[in-house]
PADRENVEX-434335 format. One record per residue (C-alpha): x, y, z; residue in one letter. Coordinates in steps of 0.2 Angstrom, whole numbers, m for minus. Example, Ala and Ser with C-alpha at 12.3 -4.5 7.8 and 13.67 -1.06 7.14 Angstrom:
# PADRENVEX-434335
TIMAR    xx    yy    zz aa
TIMAR    62   m22    39  A
TIMAR    68    m5    36  S
//
This chain:
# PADRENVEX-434335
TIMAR    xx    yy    zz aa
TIMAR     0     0     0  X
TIMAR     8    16    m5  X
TIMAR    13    27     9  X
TIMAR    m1    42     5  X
TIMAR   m14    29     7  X
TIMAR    m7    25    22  X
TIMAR    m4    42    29  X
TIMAR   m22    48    24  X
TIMAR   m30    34    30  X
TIMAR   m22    36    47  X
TIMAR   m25    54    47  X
TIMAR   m42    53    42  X
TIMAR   m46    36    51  X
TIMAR   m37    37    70  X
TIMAR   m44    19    71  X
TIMAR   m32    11    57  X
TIMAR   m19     6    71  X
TIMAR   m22   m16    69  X
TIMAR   m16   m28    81  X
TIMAR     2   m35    84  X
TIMAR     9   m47    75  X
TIMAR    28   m51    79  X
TIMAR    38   m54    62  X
TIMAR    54   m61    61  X
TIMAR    71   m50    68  X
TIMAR    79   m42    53  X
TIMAR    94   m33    58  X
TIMAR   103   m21    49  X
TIMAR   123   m19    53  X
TIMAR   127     2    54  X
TIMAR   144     5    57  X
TIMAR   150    19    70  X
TIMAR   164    26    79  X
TIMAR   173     8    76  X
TIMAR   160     0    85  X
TIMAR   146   m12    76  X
TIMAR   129    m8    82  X
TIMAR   115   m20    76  X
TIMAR    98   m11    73  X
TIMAR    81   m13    65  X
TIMAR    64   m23    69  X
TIMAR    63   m23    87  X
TIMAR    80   m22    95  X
TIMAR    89    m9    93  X
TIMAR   103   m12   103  X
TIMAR   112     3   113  X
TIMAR   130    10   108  X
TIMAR   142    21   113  X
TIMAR   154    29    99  X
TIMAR   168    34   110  X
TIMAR   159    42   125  X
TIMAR   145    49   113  X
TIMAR   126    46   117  X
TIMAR   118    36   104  X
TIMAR    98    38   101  X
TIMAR    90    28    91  X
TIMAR    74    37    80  X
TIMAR    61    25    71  X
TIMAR    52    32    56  X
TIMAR    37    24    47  X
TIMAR    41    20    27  X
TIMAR    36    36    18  X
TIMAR    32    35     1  X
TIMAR    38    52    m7  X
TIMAR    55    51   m12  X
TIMAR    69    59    m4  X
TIMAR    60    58    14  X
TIMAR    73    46    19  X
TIMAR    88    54    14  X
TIMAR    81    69    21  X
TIMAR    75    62    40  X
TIMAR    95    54    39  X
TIMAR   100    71    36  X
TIMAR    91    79    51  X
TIMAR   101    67    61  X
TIMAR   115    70    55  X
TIMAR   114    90    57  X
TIMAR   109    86    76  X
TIMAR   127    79    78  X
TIMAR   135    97    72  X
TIMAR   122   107    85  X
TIMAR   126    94    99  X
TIMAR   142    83    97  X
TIMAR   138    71   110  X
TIMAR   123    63   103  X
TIMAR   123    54    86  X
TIMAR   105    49    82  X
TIMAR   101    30    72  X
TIMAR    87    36    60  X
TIMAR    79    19    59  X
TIMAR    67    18    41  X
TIMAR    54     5    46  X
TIMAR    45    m2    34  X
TIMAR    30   m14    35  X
TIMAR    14   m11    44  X
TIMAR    24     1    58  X
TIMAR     9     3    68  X
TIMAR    m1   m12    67  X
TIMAR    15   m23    72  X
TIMAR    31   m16    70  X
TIMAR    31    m3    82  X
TIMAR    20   m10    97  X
TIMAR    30   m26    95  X
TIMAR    48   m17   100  X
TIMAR    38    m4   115  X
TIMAR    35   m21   124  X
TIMAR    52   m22   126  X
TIMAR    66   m14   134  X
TIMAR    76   m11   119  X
TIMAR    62     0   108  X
TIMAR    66    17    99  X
TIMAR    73    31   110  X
TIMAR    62    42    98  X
TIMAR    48    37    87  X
TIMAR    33    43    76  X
TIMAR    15    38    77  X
TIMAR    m2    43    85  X
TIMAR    m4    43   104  X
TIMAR   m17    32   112  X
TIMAR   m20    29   129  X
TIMAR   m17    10   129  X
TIMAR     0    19   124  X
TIMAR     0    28   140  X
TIMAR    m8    13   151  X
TIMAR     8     3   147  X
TIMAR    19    16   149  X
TIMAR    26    17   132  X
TIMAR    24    35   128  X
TIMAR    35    47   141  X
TIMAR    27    66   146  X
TIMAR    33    82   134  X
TIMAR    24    94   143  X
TIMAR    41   103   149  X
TIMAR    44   107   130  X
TIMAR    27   115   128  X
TIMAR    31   135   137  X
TIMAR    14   144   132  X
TIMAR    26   156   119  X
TIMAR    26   135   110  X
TIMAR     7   131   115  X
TIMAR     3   148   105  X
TIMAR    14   141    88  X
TIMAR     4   126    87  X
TIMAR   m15   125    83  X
TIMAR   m27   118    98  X
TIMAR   m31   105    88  X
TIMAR   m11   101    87  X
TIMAR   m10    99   105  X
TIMAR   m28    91   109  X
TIMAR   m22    77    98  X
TIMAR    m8    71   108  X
TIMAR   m15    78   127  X
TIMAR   m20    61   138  X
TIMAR   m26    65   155  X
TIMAR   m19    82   154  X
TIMAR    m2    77   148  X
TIMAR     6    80   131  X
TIMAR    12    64   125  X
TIMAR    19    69   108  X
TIMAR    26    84    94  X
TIMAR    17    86    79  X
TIMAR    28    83    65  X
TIMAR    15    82    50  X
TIMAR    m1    91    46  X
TIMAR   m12    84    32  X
TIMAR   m30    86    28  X
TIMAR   m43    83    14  X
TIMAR   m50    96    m1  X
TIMAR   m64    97   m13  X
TIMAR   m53   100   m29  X
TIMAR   m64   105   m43  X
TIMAR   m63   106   m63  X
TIMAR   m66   126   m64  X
TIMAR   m68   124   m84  X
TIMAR   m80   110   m81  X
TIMAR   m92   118   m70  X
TIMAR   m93   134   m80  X
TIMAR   m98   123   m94  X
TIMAR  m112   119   m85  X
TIMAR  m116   135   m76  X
TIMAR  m113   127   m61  X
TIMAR  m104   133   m45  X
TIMAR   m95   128   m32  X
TIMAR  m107   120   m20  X
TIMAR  m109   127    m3  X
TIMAR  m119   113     7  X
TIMAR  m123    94     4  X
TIMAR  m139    97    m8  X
TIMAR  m127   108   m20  X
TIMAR  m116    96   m20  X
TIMAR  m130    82   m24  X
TIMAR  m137    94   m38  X
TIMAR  m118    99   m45  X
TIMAR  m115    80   m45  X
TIMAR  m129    78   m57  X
TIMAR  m126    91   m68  X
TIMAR  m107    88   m70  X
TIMAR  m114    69   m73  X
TIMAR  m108    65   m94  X
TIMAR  m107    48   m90  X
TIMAR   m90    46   m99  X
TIMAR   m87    59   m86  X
TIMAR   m94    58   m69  X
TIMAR   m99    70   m58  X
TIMAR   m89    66   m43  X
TIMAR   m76    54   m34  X
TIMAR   m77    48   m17  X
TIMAR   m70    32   m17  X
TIMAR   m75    15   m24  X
TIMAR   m84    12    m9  X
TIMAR   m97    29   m13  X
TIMAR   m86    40     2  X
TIMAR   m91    27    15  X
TIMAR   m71    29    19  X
TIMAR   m69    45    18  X
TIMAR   m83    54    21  X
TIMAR   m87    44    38  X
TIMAR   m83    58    49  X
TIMAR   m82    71    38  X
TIMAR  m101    70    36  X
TIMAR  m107    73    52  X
TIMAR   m94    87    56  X
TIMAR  m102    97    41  X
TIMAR  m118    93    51  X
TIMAR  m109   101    66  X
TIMAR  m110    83    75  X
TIMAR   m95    76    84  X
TIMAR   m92    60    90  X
TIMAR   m81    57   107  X
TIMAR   m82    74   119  X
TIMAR   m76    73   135  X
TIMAR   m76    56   136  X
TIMAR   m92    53   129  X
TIMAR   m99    48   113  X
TIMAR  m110    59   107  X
TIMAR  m114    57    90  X
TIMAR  m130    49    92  X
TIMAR  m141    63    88  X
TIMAR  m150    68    73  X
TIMAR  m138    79    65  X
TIMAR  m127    62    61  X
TIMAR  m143    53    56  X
TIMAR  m145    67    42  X
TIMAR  m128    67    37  X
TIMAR  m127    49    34  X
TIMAR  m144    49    24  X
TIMAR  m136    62    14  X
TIMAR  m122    51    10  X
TIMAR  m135    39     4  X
TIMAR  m146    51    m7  X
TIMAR  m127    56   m16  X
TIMAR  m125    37   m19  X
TIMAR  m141    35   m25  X
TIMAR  m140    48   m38  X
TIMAR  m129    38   m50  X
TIMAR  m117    53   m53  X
TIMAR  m103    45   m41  X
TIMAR   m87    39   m51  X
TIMAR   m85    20   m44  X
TIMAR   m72    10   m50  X
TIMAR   m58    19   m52  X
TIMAR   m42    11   m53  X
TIMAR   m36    21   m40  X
TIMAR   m44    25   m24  X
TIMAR   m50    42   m16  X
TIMAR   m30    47   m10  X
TIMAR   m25    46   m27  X
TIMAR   m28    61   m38  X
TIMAR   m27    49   m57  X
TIMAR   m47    49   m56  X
TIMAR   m47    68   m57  X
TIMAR   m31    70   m67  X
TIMAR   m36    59   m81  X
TIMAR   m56    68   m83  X
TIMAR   m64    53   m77  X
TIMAR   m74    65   m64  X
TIMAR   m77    84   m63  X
TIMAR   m74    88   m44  X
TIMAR   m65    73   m33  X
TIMAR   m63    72   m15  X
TIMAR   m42    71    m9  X
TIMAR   m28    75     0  X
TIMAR   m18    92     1  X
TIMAR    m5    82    m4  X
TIMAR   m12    79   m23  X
TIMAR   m11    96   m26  X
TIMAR     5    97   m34  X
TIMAR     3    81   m47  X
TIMAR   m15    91   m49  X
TIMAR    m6   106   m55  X
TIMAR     6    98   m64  X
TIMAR    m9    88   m74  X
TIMAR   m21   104   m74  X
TIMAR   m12   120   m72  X
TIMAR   m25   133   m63  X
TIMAR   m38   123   m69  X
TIMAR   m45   119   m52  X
TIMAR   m52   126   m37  X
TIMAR   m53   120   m18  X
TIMAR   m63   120    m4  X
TIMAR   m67   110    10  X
TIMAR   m82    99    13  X
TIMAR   m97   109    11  X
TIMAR  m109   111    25  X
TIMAR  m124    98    27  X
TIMAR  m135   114    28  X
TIMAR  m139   130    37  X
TIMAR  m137   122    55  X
TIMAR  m119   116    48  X
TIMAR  m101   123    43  X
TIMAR   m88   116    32  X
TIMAR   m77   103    37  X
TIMAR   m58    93    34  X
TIMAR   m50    80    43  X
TIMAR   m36    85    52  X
TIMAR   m21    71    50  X
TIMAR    m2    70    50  X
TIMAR    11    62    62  X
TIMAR    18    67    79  X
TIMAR    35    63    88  X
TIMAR    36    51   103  X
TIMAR    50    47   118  X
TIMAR    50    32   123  X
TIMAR    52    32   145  X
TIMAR    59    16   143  X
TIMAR    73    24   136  X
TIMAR    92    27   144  X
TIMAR    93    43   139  X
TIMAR    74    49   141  X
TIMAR    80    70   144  X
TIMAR    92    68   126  X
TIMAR    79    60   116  X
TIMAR    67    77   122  X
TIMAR    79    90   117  X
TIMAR    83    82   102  X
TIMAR    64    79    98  X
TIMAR    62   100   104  X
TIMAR    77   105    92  X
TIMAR    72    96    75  X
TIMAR    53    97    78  X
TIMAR    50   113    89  X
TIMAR    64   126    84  X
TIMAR    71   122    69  X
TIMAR    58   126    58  X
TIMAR    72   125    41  X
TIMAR    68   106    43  X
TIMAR    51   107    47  X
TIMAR    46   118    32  X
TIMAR    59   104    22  X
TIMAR    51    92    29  X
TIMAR    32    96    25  X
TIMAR    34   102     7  X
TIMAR    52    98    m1  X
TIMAR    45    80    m4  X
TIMAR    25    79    m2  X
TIMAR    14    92     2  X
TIMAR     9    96    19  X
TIMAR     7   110    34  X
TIMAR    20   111    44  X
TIMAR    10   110    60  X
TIMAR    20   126    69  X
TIMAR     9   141    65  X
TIMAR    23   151    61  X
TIMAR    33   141    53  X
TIMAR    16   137    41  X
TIMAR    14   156    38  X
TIMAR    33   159    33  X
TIMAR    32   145    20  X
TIMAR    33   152     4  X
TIMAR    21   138    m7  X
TIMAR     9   140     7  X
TIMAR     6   159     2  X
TIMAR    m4   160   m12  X
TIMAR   m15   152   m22  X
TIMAR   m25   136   m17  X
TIMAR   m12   131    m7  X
TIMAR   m14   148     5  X
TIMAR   m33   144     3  X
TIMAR   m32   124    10  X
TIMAR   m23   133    27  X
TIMAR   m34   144    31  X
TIMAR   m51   128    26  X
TIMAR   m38   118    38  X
TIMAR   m37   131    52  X
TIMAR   m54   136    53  X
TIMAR   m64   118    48  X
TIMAR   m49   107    53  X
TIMAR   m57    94    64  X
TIMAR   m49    81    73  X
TIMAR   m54    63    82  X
TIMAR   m46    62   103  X
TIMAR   m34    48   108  X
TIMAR   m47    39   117  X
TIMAR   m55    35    99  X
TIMAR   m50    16    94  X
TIMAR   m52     6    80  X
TIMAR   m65    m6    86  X
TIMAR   m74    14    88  X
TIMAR   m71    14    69  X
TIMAR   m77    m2    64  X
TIMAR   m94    m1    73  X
TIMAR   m96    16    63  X
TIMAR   m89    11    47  X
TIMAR  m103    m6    47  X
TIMAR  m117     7    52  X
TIMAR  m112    18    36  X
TIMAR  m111     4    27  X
TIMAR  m127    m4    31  X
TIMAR  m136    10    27  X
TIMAR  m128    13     9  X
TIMAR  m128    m2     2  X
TIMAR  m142   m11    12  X
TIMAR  m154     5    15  X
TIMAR  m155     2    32  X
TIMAR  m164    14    45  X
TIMAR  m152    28    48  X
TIMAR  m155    30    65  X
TIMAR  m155    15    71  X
TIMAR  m138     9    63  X
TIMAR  m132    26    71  X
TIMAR  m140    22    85  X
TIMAR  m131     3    88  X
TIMAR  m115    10    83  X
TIMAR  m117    22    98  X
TIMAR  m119    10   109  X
TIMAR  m103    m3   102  X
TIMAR   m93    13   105  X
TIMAR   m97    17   123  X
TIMAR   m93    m1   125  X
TIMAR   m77     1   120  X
TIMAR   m75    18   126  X
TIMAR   m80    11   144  X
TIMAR   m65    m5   142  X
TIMAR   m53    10   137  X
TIMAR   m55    23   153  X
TIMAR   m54     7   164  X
TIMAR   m73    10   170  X
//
């Protein structure tokens, strides 16, 4: 699976994290200092190069290319700034969070520093060590709320976010002049845009090949101005999710929906190749869709479900970890605080020099130069204002219960509300196993 899908799915899905499944040790020989250090799935071993610290830092495989040289890079210049650490950047590939990465945090000798997505099973286990002396309010006021929310458990901040992603509403701009159509502004504009962009050798819209039960499972009922786990409680059973999801149906049911693509929503080829007017994708497409359409195209988030509602976009990415279990838990926190707090060279690199992403420091965001203008400048400001994210406490089992309620009632016309209704009641389940109650 390519690494976008991967990333977007995660972003947009908190419950993709799988069980664990310990794979065979495969260890890679790096050598340092004269000394031999065996590292990779698992067990990275400690070393010393002379009397130098060594951390090691585990990446997930990213897709774009140039992302590893350039996170081997970032470790190397931590070197120069502080001579006494060197840093293992550790590319792990596989299913990182699903087996690799909680496989080596059950034992002693897991990454120093690793990326991922909190959770309080996480915390529980003691897996995931404090960073709330990094956080001075000056830091807490250069990161979104919804940055910090993401990774707060019990109060605490667990986690640095690394990567912002999010999803847009690109749209063909020539295509819906040709049919007098504009861009829609709630859920019945986009039904009636669907239609009316509908050719049949091109369709109107792509969701997925599922009809956006994927993708559009939370974003639905956040345009509705539902939510789903507040304070520890579930609360998206309500009508406003109810009316989101039938929505979702009455846009299948049109016929205008582009289903089997060869690719899937986080790929832009569908829209690229004119197979539909207006897709549903990442921020991160925007540069192939520029490449393939010029200024042909226009953003916007998810439009409102109506009146009552407000636009809406996932907000994803990836966050730094320290492991406590580590021998050197307070250099594994200054070096996460120098390449992911101040040095904002890296994290502008980082976010746009290989994919495209928000950095997630707000000023480091507003000083990027292809964030500045055109739709680019626009999907910041839809991410800042509609930016929506899920809480640590959401699992995947939470997911799943959802994802079969959405389901049923798209392809088997079940009742709304009583699908949202018993998903509700599977989550609180779940949500009652992980607080411990």
């Amino acid at each position: 699976m390519s690494n976008k899908r991967r990333r977007d799915a995660d972003a947009e899905n908190y419950w993709s994290r799988a069980h664990m499944d310990r794979r065979s040790l495969i260890k890679t020989v790096v050598v340092a200092g004269g000394a031999v250090v065996f590292s990779g799935y698992g067990t990275p071993t400690r070393a010393t190069a002379q009397d130098k610290i060594r951390l090691t830092q585990w990446y997930h495989q990213y897709g774009e290319e140039g992302t590893q040289q350039a996170a081997q890079r970032y470790a190397e210049e931590y070197t120069k700034v502080n001579p006494n650490v060197e840093v293992e950047m550790v590319w792990q590939p596989g299913d990182y969070e699903g087996a690799e990465l909680p496989a080596a945090l059950l034992t002693d000798e897991g990454p120093d520093v690793y990326e991922g997505h909190p959770t309080v099973a996480m915390v529980k286990a003691g897996q995931i060590e404090p960073l709330d002396d990094l956080f001075t309010e000056e830091v807490k006021q250069d990161f979104h709320p919804n940055n910090l929310a993401v990774n707060t458990i019990d109060g605490k901040i667990y986690a640095v976010k690394m990567i912002d992603d999010m999803g847009l509403l690109y749209y063909r701009k020539s295509l819906l002049e040709e049919k007098g159509v504009t861009p829609p502004t709630n859920m019945d504009e986009l039904i009636a845009a669907s239609k009316a962009l509908d050719t049949g050798r091109v369709k109107g819209l792509f969701l997925g090949n599922d009809g956006g039960i994927s993708a559009l499972l939370t974003i639905a009922p956040w345009s509705a101005g539902a939510d789903f786990l507040v304070d520890n409680k579930i609360v998206f059973n309500d009508p406003k999710t109810v009316a989101a999801y039938q929505k979702v149906k009455e846009l299948n049911d049109s016929g205008s929906l582009l289903i089997g693509s060869p690719t899937d929503w986080w790929d832009p080829s569908a829209f690229n190749q004119g197979l539909s007017a207006m897709q549903w994708t990442g921020l991160w497409a925007m540069p192939g869709i520029t490449e393939a359409l010029g200024d042909d195209f226009g953003v916007t988030a998810w439009p409102a479900l109506n009146a009552e509602g407000a636009p809406a976009t996932f907000w994803g990415g990836w966050s730094e970890m320290v492991n406590p279990k580590s021998q050197y838990v307070a250099e594994a926190k200054a070096f996460v605080k120098w390449l992911w707090i101040e040095n904002t060279a890296a994290q502008q690199d980082w976010s746009l020099s290989y994919g495209f992403h928000v950095p997630p420091r707000i000023s480091a965001a507003a000083a990027a130069e292809p964030l500045k203008t055109g739709p680019a400048s626009e999907a910041v400001k839809f991410l800042s204002d509609h930016g929506k994210i899920l809480p640590p406490t959401w699992t995947a089992a939470m997911g799943t219960a959802l994802t079969t309620a959405l389901s049923n009632i798209v392809k088997n016309g079940a009742d709304p509300a009583t699908e949202v209704q018993t998903a509700a009641a599977a989550c609180e389940a779940e949500l009652a196993q992980v607080l411990g109650s």
